[in-house]
N, C-alpha and C positions, 0 to 999 in steps of 0.2 A: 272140720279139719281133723284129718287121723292122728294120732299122736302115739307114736311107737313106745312100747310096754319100758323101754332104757329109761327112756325121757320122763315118764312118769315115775318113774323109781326115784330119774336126782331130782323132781320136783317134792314129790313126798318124803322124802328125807331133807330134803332141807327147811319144809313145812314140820317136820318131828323133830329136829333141832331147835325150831325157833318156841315149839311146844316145852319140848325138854327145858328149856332155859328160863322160859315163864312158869314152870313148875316149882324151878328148882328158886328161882329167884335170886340168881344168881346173878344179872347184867338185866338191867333194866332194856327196854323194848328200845331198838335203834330208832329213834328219831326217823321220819321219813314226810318231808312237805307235800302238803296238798295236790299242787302242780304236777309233783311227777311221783304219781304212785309205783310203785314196784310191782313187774310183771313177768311172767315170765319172757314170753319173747324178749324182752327189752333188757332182763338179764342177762340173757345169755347173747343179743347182741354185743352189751356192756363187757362180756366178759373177751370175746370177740378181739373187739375193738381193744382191750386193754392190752393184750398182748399181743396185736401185730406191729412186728417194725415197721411196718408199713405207714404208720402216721406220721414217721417222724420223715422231713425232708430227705436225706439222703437214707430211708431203709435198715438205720441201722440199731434205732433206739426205741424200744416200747414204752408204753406205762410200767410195765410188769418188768423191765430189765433192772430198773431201782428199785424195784417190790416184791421181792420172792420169799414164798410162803417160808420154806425151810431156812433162810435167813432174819425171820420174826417179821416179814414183810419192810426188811430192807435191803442193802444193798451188801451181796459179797462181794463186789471190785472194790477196788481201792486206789488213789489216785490223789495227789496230793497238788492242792491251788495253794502260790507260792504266796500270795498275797501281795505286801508290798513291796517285802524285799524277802528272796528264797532264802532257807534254811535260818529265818528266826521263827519266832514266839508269836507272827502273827502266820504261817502256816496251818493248814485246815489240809485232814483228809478226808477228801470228800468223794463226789461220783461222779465217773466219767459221764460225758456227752458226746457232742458231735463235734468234728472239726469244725471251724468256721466256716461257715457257707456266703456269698455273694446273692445278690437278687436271682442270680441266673441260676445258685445251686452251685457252682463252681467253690472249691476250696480259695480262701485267701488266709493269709498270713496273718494270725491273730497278735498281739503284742505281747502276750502273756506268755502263749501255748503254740506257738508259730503254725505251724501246721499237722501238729497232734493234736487227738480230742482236747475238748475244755474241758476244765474242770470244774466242779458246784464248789462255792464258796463256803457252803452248808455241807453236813452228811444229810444222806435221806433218811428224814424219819419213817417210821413204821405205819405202810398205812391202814393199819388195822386199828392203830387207836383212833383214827380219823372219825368213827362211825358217829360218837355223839357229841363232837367239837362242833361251835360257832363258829369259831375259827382257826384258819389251817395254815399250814409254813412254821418254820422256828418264829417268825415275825409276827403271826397273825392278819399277813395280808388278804390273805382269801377270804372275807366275809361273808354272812350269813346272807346278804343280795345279791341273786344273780341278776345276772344284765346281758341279756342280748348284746351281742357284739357286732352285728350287723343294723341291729337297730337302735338302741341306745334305750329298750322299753328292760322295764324290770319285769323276767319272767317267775323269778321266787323273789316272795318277799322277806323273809325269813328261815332259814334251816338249808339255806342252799350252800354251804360253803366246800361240800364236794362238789359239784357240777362247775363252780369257781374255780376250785384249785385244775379240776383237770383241762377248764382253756388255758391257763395260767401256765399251765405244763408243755399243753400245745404249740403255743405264741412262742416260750423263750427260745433265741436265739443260741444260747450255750443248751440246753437240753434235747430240744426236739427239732428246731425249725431254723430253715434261711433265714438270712436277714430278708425281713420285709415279707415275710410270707403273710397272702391272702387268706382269706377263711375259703374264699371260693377256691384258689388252688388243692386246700385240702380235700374240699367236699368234690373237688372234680376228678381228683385226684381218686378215690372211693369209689368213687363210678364207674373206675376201666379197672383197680387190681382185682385179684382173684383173693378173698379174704386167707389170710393166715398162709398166704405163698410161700415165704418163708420159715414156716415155724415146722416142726415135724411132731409125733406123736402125741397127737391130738385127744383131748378127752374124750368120751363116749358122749357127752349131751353135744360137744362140740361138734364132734364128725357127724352126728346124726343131725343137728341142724342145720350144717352144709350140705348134706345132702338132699336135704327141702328144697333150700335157700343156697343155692351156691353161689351168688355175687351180692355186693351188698345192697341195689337198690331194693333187690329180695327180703334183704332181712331188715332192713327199713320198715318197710311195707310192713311184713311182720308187724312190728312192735309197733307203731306211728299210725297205720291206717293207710300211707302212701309211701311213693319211692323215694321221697323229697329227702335229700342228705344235706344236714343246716350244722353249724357249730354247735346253735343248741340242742338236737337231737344227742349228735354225737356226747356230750356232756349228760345230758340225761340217762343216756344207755350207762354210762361208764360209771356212774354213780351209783345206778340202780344195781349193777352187779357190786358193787365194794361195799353198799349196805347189806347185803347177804352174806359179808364172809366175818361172820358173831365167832369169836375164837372163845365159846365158853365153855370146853369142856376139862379144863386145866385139874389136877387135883387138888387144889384149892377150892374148887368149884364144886367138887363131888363132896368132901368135908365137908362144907359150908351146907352141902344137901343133907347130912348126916352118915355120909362114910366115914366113920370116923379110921379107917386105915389107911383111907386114901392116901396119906402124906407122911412120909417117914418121921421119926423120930427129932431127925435133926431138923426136917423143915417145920415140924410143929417149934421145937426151939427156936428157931428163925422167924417164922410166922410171929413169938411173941416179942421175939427184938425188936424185928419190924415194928412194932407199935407200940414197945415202950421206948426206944432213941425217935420217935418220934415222923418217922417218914411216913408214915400214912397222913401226915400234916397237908402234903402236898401229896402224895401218891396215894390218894386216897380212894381205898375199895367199895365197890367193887372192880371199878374201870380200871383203879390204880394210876388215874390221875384226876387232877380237878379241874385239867384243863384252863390253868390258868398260864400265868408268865410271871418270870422270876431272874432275879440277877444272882446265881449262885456265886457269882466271884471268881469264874473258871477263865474270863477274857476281856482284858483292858477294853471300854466300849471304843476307845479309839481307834480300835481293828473291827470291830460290830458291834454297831450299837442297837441290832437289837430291833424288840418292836417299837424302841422311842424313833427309828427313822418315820415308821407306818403312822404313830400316832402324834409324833412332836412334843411329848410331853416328857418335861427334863426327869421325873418320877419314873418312867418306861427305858429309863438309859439303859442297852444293855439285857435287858430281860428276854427271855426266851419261854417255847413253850413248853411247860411240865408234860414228861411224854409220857405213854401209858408204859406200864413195868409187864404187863401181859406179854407172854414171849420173849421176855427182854435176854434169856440165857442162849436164843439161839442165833442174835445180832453179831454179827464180827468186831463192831464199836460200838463207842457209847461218847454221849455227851453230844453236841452239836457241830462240835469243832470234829469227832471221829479221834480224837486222839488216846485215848483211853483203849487199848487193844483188847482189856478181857474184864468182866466182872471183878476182881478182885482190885483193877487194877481202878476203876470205877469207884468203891466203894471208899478206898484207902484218900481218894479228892479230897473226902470231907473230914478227914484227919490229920492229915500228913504234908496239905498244901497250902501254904499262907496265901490266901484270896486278894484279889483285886479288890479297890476301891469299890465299894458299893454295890456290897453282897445285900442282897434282902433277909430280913429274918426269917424264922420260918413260921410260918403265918398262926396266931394265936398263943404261941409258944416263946416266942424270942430269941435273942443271938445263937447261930449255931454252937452248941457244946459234946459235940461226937466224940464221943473216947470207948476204944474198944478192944478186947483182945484177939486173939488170935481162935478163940473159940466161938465167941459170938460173930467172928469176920464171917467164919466157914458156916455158922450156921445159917446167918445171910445169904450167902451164898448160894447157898441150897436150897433155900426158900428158892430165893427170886430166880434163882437156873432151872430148875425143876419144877418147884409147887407152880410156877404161873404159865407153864410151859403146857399149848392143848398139844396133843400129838398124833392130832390129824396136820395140825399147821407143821410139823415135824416133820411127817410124811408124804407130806403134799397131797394127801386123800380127800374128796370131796368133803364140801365143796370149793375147797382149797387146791385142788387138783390143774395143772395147767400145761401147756403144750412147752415142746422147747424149743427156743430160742436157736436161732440162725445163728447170732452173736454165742450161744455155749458151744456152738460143734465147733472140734479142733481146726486149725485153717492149714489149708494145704498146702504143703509149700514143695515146690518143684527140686526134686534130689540132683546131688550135683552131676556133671557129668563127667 
């Protein structure tokens, strides 16, 4: 197979990044199970598939719409689920979806959201911390076993909880899909579009592998051996590209390799706040989290409770996932709930707001006791804005690089007459 001199450029660079990072020892090697090795066709299928709106029943929602790179791989829209009753304390801003759809794909009359999009009860977390989690969601419901969903066989037995989270993404009804949609509708569906119809200025590895592969039983084939389009294919591809996107080139990352300039003045200050008030307790480097689950005390579980739904156990009330602080200065919100509109505003939680029943401690350490000034806020600040921040994911540069979106171009609306 020819392989054009572009394509072997973003393959080799993304082979000298994942070099660079093992050098530098910076981010331990992503995790990647047995079952579904990482390849290239199968990346850039994955990466493909990640951003057409096309997966989503009515055209209008990607993976990539709640994950963009220069928002820390979340969501800049904002949209707020009213919960149980609008404009109280159990309120979340979270991220739009689709309207509600019918079996047939027809809009019906949601009870929340009538016939505006829905909205996620969660914000969306960032899915670039995703890479060496067990498990995924604020809840942890995506586990480390995948499961065929057409057969009910486990195809990973361990380390699959990307390939999980992204049927998980496919399937809901408020993010991507009619009610009641088939897996065969999707995969038939794949069959007749023309990939990335809707997206416009396409990356160079992208346009060049469409034009191999212009439909996708093509780029199936590619990556798989055949043209056979399955849920778990699709889940495979789309994992195998989000294990490639390693955000380690932060100035933190370059210090820790021994630039010692890499990081300004004040983020070196911040960097040693950071760990002596103790938040490397739980956001612990070099991921900048430990990927556990924690009841910071930010939401009555009576409005969410949390991963104790997933796991039942009255200990889990309330606990959510400790998210990675990598990129975290370039996110629109913070916390799960999205209510927290900037870093500062963030940081001040843990000082300033008398918590809900049944904060956890923090782990090793005990009761939280954060008291801080206005000097060490800003130094914080600048740490985690800046030192954890790569600025390729900034710039959306490979291999963070991605097409846009139908859903960004302005909509046209008809002048009056």
């Amino acid at each position: 197979m020819r392989v054009s001199g572009s394509l072997l450029l973003v393959c080799a660079l993304v082979i000298l990044g994942a070099c660079e990072a093992r050098l530098r020892g910076s981010l331990p090697p992503v995790p990647v199970p047995a079952e579904n090795p990482v390849t290239e066709p199968k990346r850039l299928l994955g990466k493909i598939l990640f951003w057409d709106e096309q997966l989503s029943s009515n055209d209008t929602v990607a993976c990539g719409t709640c994950h963009r790179p220069a928002s820390g791989g979340a969501d800049p829209r904002a949209a707020v689920n009213p919960g149980r009753l609008p404009g109280t304390i159990d309120d979340v801003v979270g991220s739009p979806g689709i309207v509600r759809l019918d079996d047939a794909g027809q809009p019906v009359k949601d009870p929340v959201f009538g016939f505006d999009v829905q909205v996620s009860a969660r914000t969306s977390p960032s899915n670039f911390g995703a890479l060496w989690a067990s498990e995924l969601f604020w809840d942890g419901r995506a586990g480390p076993s995948f499961i065929d969903p057409l057969t009910g066989e486990t195809v990973i037995r361990t380390g699959g909880a990307l390939e999980t989270q992204t049927l998980d993404s496919l399937s809901n009804p408020a993010e991507m899909a009619k009610s009641g949609r088939s897996w065969d509708e999707l995969t038939d569906k794949l069959k007749s579009v023309q990939p990335l119809a809707l997206a416009s200025e396409l990356p160079p590895d992208v346009r060049e592998g469409l034009a191999r592969n212009p439909i996708y039983p093509a780029l199936f084939e590619a990556a798989f051996g055949s043209e056979e389009i399955t849920p778990v294919r699709i889940a495979f591809a789309i994992a195998s590209y989000e294990r490639t996107l390693v955000a380690d080139q932060t100035p933190w990352d370059l210090y820790r390799a021994g630039d010692e300039k890499a990081m300004t003045v004040q983020q070196l200050a911040g960097w040693k706040n950071f760990q002596d008030l103790h938040c490397a307790a739980c956001h612990v480097p070099p991921l900048f989290t430990n990927n556990g689950f924690f009841n910071i005390g930010l939401r009555d579980t009576a409005y969410d409770p949390g991963r104790g739904a997933i796991t039942h156990a009255k200990a889990d009330a309330g606990d959510v996932k400790v998210p990675s602080l990598r990129n975290v200065g370039l996110r629109p919100r913070f916390m799960h709930t999205g209510e927290k509109a900037n870093l500062t505003s963030a940081l001040r939680f843990y000082i300033d707001t008398a918590p809900f029943e049944g904060r956890d401690d923090i782990p090793g350490i005990g009761p939280y006791t954060f008291s801080f000034d206005l000097i060490t806020q800003e130094s914080l600040r600048a740490f985690l804005a800046g030192a954890l921040t790569d600025p390729r994911v900034a710039a959306e540069q490979l291999p963070f690089d991605r097409p846009r979106l139908a859903s960004e171009r302005p909509s046209r609306r008809t002048a009056p007459e």
